[in-house]
PQR file of N, CA, C, O and H, with PARSE charges and radii, in Angstrom:
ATOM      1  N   UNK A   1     -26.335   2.076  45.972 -0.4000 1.5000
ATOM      2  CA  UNK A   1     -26.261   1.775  44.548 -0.0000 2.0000
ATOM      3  C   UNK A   1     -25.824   3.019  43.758  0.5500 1.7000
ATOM      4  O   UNK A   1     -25.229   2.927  42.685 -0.5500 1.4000
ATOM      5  N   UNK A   2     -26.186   4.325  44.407 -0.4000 1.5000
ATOM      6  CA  UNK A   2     -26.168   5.161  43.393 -0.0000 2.0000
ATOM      7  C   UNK A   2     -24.755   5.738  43.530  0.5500 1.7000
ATOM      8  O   UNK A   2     -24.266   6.274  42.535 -0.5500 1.4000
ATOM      9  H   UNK A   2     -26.670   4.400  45.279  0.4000 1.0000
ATOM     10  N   UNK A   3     -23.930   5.669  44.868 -0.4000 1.5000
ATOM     11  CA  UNK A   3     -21.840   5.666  45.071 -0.0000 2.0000
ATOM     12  C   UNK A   3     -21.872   4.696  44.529  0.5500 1.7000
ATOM     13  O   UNK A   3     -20.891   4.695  45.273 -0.5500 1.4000
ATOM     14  H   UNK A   3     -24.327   5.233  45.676  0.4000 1.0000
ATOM     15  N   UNK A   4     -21.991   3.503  43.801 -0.4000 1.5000
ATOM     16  CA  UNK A   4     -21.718   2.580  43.183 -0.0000 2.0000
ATOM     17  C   UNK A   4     -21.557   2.888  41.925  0.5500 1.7000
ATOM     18  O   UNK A   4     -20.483   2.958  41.327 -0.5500 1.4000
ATOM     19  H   UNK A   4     -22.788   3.504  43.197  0.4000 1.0000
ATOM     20  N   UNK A   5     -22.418   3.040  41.585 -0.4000 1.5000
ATOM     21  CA  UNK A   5     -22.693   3.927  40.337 -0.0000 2.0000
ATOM     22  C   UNK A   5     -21.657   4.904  39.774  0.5500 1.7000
ATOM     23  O   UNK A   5     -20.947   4.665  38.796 -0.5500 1.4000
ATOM     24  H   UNK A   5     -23.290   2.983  42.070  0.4000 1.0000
ATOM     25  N   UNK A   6     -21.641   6.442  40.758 -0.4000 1.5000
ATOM     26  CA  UNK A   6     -20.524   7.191  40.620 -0.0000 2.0000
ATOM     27  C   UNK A   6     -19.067   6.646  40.432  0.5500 1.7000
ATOM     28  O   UNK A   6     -18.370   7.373  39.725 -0.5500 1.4000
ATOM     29  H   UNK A   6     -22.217   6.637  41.552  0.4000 1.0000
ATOM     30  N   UNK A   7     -18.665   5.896  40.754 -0.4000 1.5000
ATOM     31  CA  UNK A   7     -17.277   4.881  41.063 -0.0000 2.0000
ATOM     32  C   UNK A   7     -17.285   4.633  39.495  0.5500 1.7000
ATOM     33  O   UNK A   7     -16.484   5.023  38.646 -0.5500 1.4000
ATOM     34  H   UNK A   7     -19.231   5.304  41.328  0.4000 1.0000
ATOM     35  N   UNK A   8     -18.333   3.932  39.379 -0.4000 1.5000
ATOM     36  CA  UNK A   8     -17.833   3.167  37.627 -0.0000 2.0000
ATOM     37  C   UNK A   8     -18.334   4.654  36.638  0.5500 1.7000
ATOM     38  O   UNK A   8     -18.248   4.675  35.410 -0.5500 1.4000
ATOM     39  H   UNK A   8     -18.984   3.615  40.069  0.4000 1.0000
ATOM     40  N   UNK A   9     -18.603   5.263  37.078 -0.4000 1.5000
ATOM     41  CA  UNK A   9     -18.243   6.035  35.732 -0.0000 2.0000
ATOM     42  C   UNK A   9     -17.337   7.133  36.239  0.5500 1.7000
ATOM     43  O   UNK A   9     -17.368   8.114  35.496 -0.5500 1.4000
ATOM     44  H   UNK A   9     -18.673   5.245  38.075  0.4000 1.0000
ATOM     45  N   UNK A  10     -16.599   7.251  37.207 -0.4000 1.5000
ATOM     46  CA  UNK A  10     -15.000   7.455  37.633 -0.0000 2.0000
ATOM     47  C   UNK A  10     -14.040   6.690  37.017  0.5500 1.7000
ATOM     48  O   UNK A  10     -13.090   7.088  36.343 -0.5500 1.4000
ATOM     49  H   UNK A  10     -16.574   6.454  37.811  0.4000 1.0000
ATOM     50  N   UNK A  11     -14.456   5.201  37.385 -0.4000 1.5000
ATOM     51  CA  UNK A  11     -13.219   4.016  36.509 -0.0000 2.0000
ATOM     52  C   UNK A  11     -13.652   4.256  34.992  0.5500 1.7000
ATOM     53  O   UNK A  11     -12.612   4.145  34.343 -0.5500 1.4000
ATOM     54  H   UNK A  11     -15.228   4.878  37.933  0.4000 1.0000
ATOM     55  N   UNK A  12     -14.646   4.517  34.186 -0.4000 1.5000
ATOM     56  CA  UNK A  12     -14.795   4.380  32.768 -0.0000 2.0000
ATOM     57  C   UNK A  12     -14.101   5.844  32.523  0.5500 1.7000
ATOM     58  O   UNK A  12     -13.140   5.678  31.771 -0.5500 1.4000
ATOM     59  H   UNK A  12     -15.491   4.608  34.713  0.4000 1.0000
ATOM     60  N   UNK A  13     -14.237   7.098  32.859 -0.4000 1.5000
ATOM     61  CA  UNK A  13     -14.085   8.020  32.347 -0.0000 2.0000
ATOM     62  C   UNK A  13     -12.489   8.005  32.585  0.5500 1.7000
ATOM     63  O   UNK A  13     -11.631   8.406  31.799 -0.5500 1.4000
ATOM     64  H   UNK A  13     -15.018   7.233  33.469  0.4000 1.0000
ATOM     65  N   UNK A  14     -12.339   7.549  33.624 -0.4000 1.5000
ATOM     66  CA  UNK A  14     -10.250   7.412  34.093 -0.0000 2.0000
ATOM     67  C   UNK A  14      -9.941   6.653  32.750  0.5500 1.7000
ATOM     68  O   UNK A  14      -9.242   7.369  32.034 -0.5500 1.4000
ATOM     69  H   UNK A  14     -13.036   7.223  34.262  0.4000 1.0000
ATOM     70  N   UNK A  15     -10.261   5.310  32.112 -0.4000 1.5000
ATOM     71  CA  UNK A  15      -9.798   4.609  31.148 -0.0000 2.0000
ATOM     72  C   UNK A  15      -9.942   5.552  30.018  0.5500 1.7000
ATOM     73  O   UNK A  15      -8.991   5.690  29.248 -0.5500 1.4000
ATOM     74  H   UNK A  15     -10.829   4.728  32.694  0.4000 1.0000
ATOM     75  N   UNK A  16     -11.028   6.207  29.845 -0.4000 1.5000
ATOM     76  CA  UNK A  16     -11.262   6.875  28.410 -0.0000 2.0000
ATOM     77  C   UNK A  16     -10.058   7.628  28.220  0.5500 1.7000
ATOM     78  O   UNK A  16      -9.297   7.447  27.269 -0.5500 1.4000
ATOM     79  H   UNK A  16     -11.801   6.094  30.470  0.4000 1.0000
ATOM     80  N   UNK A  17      -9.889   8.472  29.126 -0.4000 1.5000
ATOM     81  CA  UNK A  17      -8.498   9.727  29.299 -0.0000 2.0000
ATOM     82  C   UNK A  17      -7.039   8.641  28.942  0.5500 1.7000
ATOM     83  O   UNK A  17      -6.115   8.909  28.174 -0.5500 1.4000
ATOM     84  H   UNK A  17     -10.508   8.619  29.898  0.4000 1.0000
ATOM     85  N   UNK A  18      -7.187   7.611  29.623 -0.4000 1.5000
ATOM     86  CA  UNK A  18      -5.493   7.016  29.883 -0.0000 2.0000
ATOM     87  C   UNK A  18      -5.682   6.297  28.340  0.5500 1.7000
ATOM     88  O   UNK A  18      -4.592   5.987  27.860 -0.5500 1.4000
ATOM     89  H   UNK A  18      -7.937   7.393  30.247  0.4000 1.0000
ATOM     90  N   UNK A  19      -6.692   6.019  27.595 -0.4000 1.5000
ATOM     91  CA  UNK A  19      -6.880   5.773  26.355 -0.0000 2.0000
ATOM     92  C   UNK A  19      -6.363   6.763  25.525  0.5500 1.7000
ATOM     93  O   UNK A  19      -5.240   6.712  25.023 -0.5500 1.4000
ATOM     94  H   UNK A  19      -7.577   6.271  27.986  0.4000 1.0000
ATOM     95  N   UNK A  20      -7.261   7.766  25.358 -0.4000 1.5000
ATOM     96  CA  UNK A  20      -6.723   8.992  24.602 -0.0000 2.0000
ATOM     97  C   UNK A  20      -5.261   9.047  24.718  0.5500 1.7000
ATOM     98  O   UNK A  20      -4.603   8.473  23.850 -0.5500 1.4000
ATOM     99  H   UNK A  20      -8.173   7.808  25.765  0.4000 1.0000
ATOM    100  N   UNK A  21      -4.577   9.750  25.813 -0.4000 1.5000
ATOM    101  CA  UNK A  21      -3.453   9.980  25.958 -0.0000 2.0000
ATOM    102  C   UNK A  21      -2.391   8.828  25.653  0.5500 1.7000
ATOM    103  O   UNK A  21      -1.236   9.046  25.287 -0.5500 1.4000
ATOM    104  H   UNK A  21      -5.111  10.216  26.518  0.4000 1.0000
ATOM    105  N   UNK A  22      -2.837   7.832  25.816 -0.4000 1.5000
ATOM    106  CA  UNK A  22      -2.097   6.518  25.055 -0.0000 2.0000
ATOM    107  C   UNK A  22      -2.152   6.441  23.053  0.5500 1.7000
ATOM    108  O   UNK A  22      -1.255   5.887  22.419 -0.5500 1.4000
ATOM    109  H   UNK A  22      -3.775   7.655  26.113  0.4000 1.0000
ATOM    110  N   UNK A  23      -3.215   7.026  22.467 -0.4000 1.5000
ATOM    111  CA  UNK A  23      -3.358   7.556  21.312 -0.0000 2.0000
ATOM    112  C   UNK A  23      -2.640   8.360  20.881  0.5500 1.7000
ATOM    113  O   UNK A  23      -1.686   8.280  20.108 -0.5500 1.4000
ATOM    114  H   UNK A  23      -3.944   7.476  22.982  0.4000 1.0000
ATOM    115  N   UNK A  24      -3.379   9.655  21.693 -0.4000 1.5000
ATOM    116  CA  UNK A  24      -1.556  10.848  21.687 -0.0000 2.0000
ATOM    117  C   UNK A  24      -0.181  10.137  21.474  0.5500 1.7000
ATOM    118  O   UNK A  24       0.385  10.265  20.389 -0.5500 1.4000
ATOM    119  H   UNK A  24      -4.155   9.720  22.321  0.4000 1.0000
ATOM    120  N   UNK A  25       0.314   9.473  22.365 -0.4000 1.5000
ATOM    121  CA  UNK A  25       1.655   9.037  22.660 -0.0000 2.0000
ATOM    122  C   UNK A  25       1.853   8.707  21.652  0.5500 1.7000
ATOM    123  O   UNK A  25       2.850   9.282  21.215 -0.5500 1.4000
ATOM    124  H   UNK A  25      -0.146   9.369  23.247  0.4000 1.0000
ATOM    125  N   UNK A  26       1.187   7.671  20.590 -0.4000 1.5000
ATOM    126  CA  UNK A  26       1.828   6.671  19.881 -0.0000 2.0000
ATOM    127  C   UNK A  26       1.868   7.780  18.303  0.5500 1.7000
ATOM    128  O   UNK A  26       2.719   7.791  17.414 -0.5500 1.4000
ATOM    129  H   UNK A  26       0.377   7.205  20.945  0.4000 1.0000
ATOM    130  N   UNK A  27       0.465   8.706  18.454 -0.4000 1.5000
ATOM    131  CA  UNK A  27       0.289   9.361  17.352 -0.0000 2.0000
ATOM    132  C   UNK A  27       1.580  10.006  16.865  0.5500 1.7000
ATOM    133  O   UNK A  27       2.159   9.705  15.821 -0.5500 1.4000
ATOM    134  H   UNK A  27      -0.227   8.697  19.176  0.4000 1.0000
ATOM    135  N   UNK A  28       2.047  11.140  17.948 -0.4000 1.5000
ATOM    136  CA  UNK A  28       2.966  11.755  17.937 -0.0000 2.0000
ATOM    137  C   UNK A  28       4.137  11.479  18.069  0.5500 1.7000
ATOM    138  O   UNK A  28       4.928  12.420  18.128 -0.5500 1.4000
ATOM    139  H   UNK A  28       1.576  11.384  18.796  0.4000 1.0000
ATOM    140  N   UNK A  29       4.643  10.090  18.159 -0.4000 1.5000
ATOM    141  CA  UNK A  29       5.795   9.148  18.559 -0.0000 2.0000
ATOM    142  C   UNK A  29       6.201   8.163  17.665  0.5500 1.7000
ATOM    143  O   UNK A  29       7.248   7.998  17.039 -0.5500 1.4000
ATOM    144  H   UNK A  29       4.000   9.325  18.111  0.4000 1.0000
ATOM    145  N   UNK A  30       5.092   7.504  17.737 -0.4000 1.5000
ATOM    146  CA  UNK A  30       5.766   6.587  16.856 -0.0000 2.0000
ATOM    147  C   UNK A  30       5.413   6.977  14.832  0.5500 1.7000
ATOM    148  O   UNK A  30       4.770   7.808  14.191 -0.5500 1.4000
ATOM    149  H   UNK A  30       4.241   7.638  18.245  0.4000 1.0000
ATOM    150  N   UNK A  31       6.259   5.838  14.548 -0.4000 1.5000
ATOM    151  CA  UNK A  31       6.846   5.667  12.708 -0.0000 2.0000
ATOM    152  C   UNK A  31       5.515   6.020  12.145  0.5500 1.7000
ATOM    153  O   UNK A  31       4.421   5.505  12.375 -0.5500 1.4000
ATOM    154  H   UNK A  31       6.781   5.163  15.069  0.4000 1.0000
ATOM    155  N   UNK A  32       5.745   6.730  11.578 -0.4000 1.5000
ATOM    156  CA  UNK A  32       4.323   7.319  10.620 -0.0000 2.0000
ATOM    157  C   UNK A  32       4.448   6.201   9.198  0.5500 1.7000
ATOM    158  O   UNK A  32       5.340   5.751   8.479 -0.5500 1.4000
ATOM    159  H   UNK A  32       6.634   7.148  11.391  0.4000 1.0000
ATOM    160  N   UNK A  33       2.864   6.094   9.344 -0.4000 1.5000
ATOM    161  CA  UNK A  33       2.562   5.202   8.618 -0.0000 2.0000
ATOM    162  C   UNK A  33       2.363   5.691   7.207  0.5500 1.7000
ATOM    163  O   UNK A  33       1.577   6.627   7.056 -0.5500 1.4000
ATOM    164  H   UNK A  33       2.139   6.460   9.929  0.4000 1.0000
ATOM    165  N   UNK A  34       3.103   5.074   5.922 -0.4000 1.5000
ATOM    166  CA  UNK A  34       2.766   5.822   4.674 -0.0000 2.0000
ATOM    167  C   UNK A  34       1.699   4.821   4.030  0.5500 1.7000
ATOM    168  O   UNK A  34       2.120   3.675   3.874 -0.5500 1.4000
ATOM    169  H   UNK A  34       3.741   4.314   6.044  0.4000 1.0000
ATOM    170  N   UNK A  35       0.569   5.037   3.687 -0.4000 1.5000
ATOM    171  CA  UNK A  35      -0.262   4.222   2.693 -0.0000 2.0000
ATOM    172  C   UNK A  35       0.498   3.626   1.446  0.5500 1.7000
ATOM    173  O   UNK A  35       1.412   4.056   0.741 -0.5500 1.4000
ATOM    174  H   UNK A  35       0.227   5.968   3.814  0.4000 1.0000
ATOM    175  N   UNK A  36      -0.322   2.338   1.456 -0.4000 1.5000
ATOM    176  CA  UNK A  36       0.795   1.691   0.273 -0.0000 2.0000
ATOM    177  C   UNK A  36       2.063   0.579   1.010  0.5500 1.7000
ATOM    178  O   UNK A  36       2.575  -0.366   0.410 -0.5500 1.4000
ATOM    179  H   UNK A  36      -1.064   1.988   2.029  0.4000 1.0000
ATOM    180  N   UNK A  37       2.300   0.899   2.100 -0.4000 1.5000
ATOM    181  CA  UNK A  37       3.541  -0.097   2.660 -0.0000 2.0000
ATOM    182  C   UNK A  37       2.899  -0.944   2.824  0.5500 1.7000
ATOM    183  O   UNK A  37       1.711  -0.995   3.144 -0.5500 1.4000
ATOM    184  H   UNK A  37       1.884   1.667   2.587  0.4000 1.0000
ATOM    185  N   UNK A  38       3.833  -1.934   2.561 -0.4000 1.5000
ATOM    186  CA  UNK A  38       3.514  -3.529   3.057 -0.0000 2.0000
ATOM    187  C   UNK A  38       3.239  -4.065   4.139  0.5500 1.7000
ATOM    188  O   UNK A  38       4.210  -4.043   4.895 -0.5500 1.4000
ATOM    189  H   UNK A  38       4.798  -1.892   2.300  0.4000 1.0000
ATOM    190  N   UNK A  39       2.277  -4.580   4.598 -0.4000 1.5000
ATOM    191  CA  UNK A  39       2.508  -5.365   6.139 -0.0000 2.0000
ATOM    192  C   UNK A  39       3.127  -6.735   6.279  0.5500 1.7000
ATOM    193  O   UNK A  39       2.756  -7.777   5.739 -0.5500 1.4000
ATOM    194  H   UNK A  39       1.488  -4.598   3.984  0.4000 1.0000
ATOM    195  N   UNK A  40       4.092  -6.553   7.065 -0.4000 1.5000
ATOM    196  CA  UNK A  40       4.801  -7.593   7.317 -0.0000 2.0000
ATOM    197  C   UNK A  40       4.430  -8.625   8.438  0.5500 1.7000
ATOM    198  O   UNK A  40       4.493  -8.195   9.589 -0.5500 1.4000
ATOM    199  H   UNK A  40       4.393  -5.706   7.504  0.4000 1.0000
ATOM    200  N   UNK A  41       4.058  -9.905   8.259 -0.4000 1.5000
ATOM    201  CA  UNK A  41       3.722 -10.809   9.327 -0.0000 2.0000
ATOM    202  C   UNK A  41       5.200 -11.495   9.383  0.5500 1.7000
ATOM    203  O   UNK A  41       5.847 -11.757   8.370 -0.5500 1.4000
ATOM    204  H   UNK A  41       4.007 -10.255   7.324  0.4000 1.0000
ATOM    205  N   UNK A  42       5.635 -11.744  10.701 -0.4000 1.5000
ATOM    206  CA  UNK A  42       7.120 -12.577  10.871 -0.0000 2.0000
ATOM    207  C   UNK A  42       6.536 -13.964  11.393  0.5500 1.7000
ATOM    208  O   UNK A  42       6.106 -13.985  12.546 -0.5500 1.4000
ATOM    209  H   UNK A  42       5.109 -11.532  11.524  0.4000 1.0000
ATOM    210  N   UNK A  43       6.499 -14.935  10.748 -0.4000 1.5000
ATOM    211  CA  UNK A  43       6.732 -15.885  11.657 -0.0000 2.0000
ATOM    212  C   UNK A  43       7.624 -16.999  11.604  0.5500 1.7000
ATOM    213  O   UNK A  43       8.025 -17.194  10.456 -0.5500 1.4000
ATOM    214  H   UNK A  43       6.848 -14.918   9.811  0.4000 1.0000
ATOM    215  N   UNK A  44       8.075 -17.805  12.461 -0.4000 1.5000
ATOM    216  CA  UNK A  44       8.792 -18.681  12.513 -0.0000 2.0000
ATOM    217  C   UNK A  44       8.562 -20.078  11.940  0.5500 1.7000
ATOM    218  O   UNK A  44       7.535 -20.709  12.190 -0.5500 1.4000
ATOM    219  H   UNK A  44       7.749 -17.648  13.393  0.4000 1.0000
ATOM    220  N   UNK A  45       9.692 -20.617  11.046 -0.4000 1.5000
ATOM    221  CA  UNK A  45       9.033 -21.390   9.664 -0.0000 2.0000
ATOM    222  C   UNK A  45       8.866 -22.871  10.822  0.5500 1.7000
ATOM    223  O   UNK A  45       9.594 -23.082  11.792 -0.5500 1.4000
ATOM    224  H   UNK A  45      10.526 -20.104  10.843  0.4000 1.0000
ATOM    225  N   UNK A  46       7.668 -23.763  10.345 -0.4000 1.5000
ATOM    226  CA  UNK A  46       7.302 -25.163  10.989 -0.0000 2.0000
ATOM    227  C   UNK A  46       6.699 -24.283  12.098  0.5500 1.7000
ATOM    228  O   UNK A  46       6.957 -25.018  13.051 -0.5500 1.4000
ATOM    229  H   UNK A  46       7.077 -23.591   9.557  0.4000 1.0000
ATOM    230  N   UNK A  47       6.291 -23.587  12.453 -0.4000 1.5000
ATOM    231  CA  UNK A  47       5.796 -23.416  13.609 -0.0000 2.0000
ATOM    232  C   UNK A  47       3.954 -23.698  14.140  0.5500 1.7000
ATOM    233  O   UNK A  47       3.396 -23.425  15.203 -0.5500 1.4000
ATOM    234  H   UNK A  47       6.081 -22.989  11.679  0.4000 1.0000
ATOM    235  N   UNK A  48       3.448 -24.318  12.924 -0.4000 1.5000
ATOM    236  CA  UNK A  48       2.091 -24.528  12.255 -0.0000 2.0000
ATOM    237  C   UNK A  48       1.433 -25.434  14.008  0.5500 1.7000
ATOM    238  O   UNK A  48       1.864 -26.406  14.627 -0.5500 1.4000
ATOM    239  H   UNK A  48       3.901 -24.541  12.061  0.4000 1.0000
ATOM    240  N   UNK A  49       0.347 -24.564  14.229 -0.4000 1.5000
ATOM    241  CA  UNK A  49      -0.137 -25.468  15.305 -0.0000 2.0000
ATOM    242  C   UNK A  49      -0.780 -26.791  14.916  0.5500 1.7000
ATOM    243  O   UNK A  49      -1.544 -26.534  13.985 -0.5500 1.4000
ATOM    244  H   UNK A  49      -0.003 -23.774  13.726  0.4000 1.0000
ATOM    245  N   UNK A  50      -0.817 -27.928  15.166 -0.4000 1.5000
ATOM    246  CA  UNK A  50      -1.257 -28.885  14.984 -0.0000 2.0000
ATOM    247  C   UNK A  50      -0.425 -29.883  14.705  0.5500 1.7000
ATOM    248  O   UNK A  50      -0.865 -31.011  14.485 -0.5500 1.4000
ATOM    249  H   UNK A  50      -0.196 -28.137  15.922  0.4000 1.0000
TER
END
């Protein structure tokens, strides 16, 4: 139980990192966001479920 143990907080601490660094990426990459812009929803007109 207790290599069981070690394992998942190997797999949690691996996700935390590939999290972060996925944060990084987008921080430093992608379109900087200015406060105040609009959010745009696109959707396709009649497309209403039901």
């Amino acid at each position: 139980m207790k290599h069981a143990a070690t394992w998942v907080l190997y797999v949690v601490g691996a996700l935390a990192i590939a999290y972060l660094a996925l944060y990084a990426y987008v921080a430093f990459t992608g379109r900087p966001f200015q406060p105040g812009d609009p959010i745009h929803i696109f959707r396709k007109p009649g497309s209403e479920l039901g």
